[in-house]
Residue frames relative to the residue before (quaternion, step in Angstrom):
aa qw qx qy qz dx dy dz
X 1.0000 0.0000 0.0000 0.0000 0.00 0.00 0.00
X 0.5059 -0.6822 0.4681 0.2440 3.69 -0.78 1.21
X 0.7686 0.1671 0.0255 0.6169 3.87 -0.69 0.66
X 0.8903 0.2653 -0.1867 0.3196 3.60 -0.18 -0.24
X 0.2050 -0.8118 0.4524 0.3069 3.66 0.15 0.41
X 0.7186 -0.5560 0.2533 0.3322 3.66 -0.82 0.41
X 0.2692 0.8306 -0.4871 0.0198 3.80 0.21 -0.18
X 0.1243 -0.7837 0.5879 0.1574 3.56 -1.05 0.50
X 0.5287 -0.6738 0.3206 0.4045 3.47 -0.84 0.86
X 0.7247 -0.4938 0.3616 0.3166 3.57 -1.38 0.49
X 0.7900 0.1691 0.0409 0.5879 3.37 0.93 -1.41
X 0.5497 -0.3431 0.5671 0.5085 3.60 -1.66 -0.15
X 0.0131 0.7609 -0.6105 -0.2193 3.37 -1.45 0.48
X 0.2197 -0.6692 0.6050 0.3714 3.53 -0.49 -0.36
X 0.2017 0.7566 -0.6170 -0.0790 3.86 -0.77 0.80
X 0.1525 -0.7900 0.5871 0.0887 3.22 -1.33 0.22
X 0.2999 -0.8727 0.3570 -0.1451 2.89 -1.22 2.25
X 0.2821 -0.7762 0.5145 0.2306 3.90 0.04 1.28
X 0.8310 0.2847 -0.1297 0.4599 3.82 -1.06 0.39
X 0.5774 0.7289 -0.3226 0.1764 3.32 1.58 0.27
X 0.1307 0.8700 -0.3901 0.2718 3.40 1.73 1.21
X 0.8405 0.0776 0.2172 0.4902 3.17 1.39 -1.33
X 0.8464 0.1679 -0.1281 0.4889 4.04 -0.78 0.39
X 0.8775 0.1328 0.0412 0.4589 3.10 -0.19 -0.95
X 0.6931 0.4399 -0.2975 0.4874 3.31 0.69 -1.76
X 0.6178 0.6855 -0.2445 0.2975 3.82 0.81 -1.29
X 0.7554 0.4546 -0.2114 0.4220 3.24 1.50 -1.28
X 0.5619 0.6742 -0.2099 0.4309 2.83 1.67 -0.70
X 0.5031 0.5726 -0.3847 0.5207 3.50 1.17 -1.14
X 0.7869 0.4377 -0.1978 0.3875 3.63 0.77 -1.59
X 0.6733 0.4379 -0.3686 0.4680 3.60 1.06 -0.12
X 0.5094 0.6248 -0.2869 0.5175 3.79 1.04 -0.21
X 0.6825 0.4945 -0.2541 0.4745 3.47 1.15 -0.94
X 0.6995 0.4416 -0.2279 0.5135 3.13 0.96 -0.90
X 0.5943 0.6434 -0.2222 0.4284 3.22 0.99 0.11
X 0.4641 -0.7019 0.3604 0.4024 2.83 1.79 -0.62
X 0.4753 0.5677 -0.4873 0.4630 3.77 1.41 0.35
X 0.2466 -0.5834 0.7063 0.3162 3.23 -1.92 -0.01
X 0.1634 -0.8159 0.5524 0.0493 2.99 -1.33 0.61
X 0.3299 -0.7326 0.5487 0.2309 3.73 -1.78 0.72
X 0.1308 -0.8066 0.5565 0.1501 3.43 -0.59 0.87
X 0.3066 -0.7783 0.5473 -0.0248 3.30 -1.15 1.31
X 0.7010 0.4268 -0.4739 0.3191 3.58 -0.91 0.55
X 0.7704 -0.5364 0.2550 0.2317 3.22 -1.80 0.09
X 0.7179 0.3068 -0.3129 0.5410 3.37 1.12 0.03
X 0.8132 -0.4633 0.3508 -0.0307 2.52 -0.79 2.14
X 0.7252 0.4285 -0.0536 0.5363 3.27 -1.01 -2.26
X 0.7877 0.3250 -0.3097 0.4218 3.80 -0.26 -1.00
X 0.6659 0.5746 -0.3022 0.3676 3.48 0.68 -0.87
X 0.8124 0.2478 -0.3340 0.4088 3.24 0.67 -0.33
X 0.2129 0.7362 -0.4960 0.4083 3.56 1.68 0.20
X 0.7384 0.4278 -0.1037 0.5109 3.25 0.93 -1.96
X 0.5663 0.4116 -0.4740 0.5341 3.92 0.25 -0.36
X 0.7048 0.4410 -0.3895 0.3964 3.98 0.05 -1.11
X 0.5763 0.4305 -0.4339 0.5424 4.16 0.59 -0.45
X 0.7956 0.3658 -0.3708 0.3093 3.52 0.22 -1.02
X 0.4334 0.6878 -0.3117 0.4918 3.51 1.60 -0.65
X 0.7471 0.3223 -0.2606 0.5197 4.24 0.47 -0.92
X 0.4428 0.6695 -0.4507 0.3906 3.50 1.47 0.35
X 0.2975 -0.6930 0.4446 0.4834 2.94 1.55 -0.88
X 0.5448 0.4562 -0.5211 0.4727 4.41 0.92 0.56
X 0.6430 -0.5693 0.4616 0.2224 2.95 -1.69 -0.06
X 0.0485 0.8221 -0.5670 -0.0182 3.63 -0.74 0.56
X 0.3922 -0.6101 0.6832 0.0854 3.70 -1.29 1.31
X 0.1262 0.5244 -0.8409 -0.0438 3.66 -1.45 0.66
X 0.0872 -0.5653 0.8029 -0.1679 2.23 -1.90 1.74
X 0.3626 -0.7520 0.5267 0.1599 3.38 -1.16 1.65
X 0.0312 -0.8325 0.5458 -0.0898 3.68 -0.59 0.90
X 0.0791 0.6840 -0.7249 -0.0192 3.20 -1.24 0.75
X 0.2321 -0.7577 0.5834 0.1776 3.26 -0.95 1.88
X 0.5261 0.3706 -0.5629 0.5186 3.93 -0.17 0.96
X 0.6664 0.1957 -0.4875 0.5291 4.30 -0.17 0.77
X 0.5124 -0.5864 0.6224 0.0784 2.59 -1.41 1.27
X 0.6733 0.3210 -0.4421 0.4982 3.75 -0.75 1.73
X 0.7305 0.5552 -0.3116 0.2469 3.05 0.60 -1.38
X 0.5006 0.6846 -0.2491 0.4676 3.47 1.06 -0.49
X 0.6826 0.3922 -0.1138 0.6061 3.71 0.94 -1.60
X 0.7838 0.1664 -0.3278 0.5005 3.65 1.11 0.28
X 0.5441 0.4741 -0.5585 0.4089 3.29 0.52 0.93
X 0.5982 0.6002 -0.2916 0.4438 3.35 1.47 -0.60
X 0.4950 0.6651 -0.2719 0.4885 3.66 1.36 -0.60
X 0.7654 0.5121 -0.0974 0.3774 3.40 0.75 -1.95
X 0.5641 0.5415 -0.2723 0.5608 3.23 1.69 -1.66
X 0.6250 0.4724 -0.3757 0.4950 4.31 0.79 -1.24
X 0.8708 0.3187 -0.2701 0.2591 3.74 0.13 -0.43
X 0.4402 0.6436 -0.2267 0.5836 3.44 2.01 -0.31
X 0.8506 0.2708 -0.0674 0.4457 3.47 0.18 -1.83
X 0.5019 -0.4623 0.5477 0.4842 3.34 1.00 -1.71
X 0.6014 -0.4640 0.5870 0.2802 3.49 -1.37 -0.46
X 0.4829 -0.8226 0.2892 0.0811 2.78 -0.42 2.67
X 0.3305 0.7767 -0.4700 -0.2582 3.59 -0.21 -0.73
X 0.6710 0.3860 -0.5023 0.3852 3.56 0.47 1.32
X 0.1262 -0.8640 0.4815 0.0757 3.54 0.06 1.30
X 0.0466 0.8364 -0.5457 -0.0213 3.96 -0.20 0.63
X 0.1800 -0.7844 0.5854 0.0977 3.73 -0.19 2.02
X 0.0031 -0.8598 0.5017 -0.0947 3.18 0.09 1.23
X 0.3764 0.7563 -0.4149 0.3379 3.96 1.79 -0.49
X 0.5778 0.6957 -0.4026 0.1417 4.09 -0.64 0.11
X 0.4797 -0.7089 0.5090 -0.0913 3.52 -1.44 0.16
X 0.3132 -0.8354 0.4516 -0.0083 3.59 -1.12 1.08
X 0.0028 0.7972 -0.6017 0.0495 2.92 0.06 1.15
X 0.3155 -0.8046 0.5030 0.0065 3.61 -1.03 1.49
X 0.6108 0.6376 -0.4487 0.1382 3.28 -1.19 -0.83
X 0.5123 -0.4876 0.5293 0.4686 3.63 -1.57 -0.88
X 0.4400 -0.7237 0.3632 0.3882 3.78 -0.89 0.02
X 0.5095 0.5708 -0.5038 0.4010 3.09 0.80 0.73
X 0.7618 0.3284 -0.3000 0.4709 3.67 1.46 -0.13
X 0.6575 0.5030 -0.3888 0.4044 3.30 1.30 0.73
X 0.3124 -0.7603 0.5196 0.2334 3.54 -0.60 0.32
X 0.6932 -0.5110 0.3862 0.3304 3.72 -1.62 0.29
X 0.6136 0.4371 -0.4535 0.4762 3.44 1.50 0.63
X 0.3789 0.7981 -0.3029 0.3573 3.03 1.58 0.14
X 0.5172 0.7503 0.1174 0.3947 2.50 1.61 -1.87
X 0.8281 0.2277 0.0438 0.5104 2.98 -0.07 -1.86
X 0.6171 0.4749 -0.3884 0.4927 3.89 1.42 -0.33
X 0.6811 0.4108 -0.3637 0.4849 3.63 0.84 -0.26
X 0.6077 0.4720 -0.4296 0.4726 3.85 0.78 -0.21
X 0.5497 0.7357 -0.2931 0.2657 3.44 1.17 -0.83
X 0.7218 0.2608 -0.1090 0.6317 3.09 1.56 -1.59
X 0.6428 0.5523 -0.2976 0.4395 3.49 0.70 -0.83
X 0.8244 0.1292 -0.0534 0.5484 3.69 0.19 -0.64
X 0.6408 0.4394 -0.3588 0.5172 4.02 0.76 -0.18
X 0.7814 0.3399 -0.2231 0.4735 3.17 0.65 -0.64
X 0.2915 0.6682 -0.4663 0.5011 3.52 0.99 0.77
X 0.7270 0.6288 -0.0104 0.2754 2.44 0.51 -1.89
X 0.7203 0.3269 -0.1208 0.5998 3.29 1.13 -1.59
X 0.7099 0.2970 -0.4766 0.4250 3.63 1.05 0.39
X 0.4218 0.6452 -0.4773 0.4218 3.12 0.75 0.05
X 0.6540 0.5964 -0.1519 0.4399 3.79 0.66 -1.29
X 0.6695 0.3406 -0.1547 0.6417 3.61 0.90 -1.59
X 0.8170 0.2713 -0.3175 0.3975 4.29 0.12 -0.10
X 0.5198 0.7921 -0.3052 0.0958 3.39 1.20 -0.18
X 0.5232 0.5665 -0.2916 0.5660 2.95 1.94 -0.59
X 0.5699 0.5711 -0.4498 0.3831 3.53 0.69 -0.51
X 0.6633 0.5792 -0.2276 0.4157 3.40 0.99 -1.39
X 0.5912 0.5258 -0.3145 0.5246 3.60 1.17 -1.16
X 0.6718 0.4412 -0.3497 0.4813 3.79 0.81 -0.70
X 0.7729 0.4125 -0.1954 0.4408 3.69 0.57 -0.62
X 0.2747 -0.7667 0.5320 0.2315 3.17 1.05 -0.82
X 0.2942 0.8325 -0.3581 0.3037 3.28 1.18 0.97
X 0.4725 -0.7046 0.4737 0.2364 3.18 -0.93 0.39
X 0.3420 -0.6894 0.6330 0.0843 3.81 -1.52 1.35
X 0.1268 -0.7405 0.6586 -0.0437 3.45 -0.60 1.08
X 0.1084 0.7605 -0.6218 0.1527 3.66 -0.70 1.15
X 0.4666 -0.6630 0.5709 0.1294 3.37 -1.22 2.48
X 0.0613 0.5538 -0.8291 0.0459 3.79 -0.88 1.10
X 0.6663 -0.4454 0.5888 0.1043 3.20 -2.10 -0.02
X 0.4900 -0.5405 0.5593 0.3936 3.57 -1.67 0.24
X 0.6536 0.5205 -0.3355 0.4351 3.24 1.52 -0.81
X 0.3962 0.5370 -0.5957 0.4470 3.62 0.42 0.91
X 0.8611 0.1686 -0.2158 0.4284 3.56 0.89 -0.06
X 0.5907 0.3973 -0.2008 0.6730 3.62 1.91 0.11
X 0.1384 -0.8132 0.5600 -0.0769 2.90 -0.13 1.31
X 0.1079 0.9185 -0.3706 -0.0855 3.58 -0.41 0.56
X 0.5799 -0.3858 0.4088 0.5897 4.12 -0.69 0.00
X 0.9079 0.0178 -0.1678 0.3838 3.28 -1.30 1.61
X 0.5939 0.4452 -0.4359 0.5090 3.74 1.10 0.55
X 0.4008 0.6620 -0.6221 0.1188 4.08 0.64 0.03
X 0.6420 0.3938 -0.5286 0.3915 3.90 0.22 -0.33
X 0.5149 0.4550 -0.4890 0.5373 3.82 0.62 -0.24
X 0.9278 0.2025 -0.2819 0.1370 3.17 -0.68 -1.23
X 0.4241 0.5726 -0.5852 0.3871 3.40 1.70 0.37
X 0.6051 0.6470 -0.3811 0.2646 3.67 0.65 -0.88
X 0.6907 0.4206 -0.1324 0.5732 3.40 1.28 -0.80
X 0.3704 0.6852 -0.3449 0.5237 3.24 1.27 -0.27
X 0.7187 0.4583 -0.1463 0.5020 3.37 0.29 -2.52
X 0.6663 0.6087 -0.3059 0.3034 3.92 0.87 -1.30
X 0.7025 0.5143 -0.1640 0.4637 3.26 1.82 -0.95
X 0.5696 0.4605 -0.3321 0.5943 3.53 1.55 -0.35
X 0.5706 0.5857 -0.3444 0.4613 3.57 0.95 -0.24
X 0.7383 0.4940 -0.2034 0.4118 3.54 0.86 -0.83
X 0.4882 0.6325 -0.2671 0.5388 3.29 1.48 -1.43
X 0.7767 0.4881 -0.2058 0.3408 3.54 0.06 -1.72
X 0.8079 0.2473 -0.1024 0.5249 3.39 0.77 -1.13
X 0.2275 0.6471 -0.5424 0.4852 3.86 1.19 0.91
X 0.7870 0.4150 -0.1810 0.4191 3.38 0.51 -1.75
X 0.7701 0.4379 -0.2612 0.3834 3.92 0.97 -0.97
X 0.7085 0.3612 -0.3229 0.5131 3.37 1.36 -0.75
X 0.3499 0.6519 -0.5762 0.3472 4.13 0.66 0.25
X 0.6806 0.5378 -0.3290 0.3731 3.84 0.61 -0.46
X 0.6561 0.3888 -0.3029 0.5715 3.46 1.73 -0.71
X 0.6334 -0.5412 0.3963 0.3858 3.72 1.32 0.06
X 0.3341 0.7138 -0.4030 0.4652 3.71 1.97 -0.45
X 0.0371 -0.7493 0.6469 0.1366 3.92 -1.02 1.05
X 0.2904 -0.7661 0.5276 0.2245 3.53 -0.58 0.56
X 0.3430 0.7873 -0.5123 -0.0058 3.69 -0.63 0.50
X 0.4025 -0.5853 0.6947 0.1132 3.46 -1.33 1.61
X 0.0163 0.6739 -0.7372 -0.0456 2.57 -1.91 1.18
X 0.4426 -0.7510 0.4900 -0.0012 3.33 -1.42 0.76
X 0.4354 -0.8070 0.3966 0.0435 3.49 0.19 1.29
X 0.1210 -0.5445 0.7936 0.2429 3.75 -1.10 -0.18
X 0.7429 -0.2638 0.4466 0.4232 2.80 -1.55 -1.33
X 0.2322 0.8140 -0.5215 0.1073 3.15 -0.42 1.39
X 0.7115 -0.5795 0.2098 0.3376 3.60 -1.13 0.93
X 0.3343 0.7241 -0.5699 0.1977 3.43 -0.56 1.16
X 0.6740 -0.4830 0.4044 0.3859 3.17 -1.53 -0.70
X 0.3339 0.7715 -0.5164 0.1632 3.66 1.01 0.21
X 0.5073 0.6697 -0.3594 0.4061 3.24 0.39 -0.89
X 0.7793 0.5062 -0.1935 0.3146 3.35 0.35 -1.53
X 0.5737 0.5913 -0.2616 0.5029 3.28 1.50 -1.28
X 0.2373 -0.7584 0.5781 0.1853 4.03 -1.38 1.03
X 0.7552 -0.2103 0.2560 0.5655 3.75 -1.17 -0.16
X 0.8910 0.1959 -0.1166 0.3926 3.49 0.22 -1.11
X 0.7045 -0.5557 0.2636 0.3540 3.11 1.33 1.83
X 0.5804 0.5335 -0.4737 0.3926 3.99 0.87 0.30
X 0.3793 -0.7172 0.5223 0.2627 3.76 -1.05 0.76
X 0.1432 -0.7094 0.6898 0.0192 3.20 -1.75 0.49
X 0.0485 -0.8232 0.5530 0.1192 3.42 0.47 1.40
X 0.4958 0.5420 -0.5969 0.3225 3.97 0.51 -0.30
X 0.3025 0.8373 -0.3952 0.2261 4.11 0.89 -0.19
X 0.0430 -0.7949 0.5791 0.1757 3.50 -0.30 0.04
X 0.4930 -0.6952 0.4292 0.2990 3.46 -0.85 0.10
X 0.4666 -0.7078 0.3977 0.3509 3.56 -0.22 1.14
X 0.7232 0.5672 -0.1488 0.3647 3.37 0.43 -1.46
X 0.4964 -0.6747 0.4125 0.3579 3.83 -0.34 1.29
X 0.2470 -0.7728 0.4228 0.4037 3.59 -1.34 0.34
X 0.2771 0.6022 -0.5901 0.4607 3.18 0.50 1.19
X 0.6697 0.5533 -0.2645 0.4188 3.38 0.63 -0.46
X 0.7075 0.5255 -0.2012 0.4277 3.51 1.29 -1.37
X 0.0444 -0.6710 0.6300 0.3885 3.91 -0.26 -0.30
X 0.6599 -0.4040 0.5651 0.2862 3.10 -1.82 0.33
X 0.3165 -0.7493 0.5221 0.2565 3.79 -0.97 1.46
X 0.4726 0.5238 -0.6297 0.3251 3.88 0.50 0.21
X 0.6234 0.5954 -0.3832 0.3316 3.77 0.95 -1.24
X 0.6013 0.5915 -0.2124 0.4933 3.08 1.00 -1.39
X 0.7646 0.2502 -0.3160 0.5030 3.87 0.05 -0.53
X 0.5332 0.5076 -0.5430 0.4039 3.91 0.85 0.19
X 0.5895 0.5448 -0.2672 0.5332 3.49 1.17 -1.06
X 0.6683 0.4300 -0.3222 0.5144 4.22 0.56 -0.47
X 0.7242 0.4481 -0.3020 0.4284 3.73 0.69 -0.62
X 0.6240 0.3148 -0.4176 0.5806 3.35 1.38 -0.54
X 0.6558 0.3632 -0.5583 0.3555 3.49 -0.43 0.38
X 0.5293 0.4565 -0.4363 0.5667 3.71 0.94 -0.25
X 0.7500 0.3337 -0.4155 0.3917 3.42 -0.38 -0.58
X 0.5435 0.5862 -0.2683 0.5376 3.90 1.14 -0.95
X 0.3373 -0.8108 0.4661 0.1074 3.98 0.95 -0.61
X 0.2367 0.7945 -0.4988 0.2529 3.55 2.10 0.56
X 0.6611 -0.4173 0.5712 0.2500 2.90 -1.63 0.25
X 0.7565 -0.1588 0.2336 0.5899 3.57 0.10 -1.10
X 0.0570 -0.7077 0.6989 0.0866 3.27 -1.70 1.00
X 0.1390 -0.7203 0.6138 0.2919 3.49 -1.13 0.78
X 0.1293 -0.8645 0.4579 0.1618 3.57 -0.81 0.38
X 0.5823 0.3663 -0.4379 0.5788 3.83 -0.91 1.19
X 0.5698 -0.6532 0.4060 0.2895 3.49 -1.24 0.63
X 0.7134 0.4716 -0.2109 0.4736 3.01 1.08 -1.35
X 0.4138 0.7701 -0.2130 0.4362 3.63 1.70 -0.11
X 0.8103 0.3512 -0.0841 0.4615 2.83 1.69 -1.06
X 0.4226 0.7320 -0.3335 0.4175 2.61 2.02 -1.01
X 0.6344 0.6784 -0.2090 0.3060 3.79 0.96 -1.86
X 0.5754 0.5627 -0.1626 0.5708 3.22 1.37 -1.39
X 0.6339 0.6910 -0.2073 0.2789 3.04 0.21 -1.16
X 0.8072 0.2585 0.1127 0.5186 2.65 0.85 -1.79
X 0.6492 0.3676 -0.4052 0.5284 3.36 1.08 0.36
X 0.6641 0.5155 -0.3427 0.4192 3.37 0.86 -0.03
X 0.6838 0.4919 -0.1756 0.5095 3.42 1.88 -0.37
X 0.7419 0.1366 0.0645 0.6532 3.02 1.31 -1.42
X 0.2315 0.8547 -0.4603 -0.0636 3.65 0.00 0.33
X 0.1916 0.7749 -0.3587 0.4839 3.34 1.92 0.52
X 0.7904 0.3789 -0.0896 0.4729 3.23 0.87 -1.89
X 0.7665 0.1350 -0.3671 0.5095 3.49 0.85 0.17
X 0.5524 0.4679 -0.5367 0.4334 3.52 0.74 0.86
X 0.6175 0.4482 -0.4617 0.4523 3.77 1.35 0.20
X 0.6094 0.5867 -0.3979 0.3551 3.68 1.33 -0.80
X 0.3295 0.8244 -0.2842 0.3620 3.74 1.84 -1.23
X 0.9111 0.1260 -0.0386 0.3905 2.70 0.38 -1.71
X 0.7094 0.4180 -0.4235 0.3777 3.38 0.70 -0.56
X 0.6653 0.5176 -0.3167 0.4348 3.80 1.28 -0.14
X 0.4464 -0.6952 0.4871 0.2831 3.46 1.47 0.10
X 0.2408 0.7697 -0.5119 0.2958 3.61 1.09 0.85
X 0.5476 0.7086 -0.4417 0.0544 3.26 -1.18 1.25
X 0.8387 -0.2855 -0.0188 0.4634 3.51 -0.77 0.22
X 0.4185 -0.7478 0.3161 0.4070 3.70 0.03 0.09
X 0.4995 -0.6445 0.4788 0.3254 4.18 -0.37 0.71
X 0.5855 -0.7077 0.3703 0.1387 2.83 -1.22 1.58
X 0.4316 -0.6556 0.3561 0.5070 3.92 -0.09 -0.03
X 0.6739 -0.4831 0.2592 0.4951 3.65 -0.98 0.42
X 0.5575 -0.5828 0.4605 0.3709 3.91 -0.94 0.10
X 0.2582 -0.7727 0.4403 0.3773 3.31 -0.37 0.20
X 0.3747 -0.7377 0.3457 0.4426 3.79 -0.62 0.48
X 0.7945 -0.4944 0.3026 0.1811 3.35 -1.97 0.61
């Protein structure tokens, strides 16, 4: 395996995975399996889920589709119910469900706003809330997808990066409160990595005819990426950034942020433009 040394988890786990239709959440479902976890797969398309239950299923683990939509309140507190009586009692929760909202702020509006906190930072929230007791029972570990843009802010990403921003004050905070129930908390932090963002507009509809802006030299491959997320879950870090150039970003804003607030500007560097909305 490229970059990642091999590791298999210790125990059977049982984890369960918001957004886990596609990119990330998807590989992950698949890297857990092979690991020997079962897994619950959460989100709203269906059709994909069970694409994704049937691989994890010739693994020889178990897998639960469970339709979810983290922005209704309930749906979450029943998928978490279903996953406790089917699988057992989770103890790796990964809020992994979320979205890009783009633009300048002069062409977005406070529903703009309030639709990207909604999924991005509410719906954290409401999984976090609906599995926590599970976690207190296992002593399990909470894995929450933040962004490079929690620390690279750029021209036309502020409703993203406050969300990831909010994703990072969320982690910090609740490292320190859930360590008493034995709960590790660990944020990870993307580069560019293959998925379907891109595709998704302001108001959270896809456009798969999309290409991806971003060279694919640039992108890592999400299977790498979820070998590199499980060992830090299983390892119980604190924070993982993931992709080189991922770090590089960090890196450099935390060392030099002059230098990428002079490159910013004089290269016209910024977030990439959502696809068109589709009309109503």
């Amino acid at each position: 395996m490229t970059g990642v040394r091999a590791v298999t988890l210790a125990k059977r786990h049982i984890v369960f995975i918001t957004g886990a239709s596609s990119g990330i959440g998807a590989a992950l479902a698949n890297e857990f399996a092979r690991q020997g976890a079962d897994v619950a797969l959460a989100a709203r398309r269906t059709d994909r889920l069970e694409a994704l239950a049937a691989e994890v299923r010739a693994r020889g683990r178990r897998a639960l589709v469970l339709t979810c939509d983290v922005t209704r309140d309930g749906d979450l507190e029943r998928a978490v119910a279903r996953t406790r009586e089917e699988l057992g009692p989770f103890d790796i929760l990964v809020a992994n469900a979320g979205f890009g909202v783009r633009g300048p702020l002069e062409r977005l509006t406070l529903d703009d706003y309030r639709r990207q906190f909604e999924t991005n930072v509410f719906g954290v929230l409401r999984t976090i809330y609906a599995g926590l007791e599970d976690l207190k029972g296992t002593r399990g570990r909470l894995v929450l997808m933040g962004s490079v843009n929690a620390y690279l802010a750029l021209a036309g990403s502020s409703p993203y990066s406050m969300s990831k921003f909010a994703l990072k004050a969320l982690a910090d905070s609740l490292r320190h409160e859930l360590a008493r129930h034995g709960i590790s908390v660990t944020l990870i932090n993307p580069g560019l990595v293959e998925s379907e963002i891109h595709q998704v507009d302001n108001r959270g509809l896809r456009h798969p005819e999309v290409k991806s802006p971003a060279p694919a030299w640039l992108r890592a491959p999400a299977d790498r990426a979820a070998r590199q997320i499980v060992l830090a879950v299983r390892r119980r870090r604190a924070e993982r950034v993931v992709t080189v150039h991922g770090k590089l970003a960090v890196f450099l804003q935390r060392h030099a942020p002059w230098l990428v607030a002079g490159a910013a500007r004089t290269f016209s560097i910024s977030a990439r433009r959502p696809p068109a909305a589709k009309s109503a």
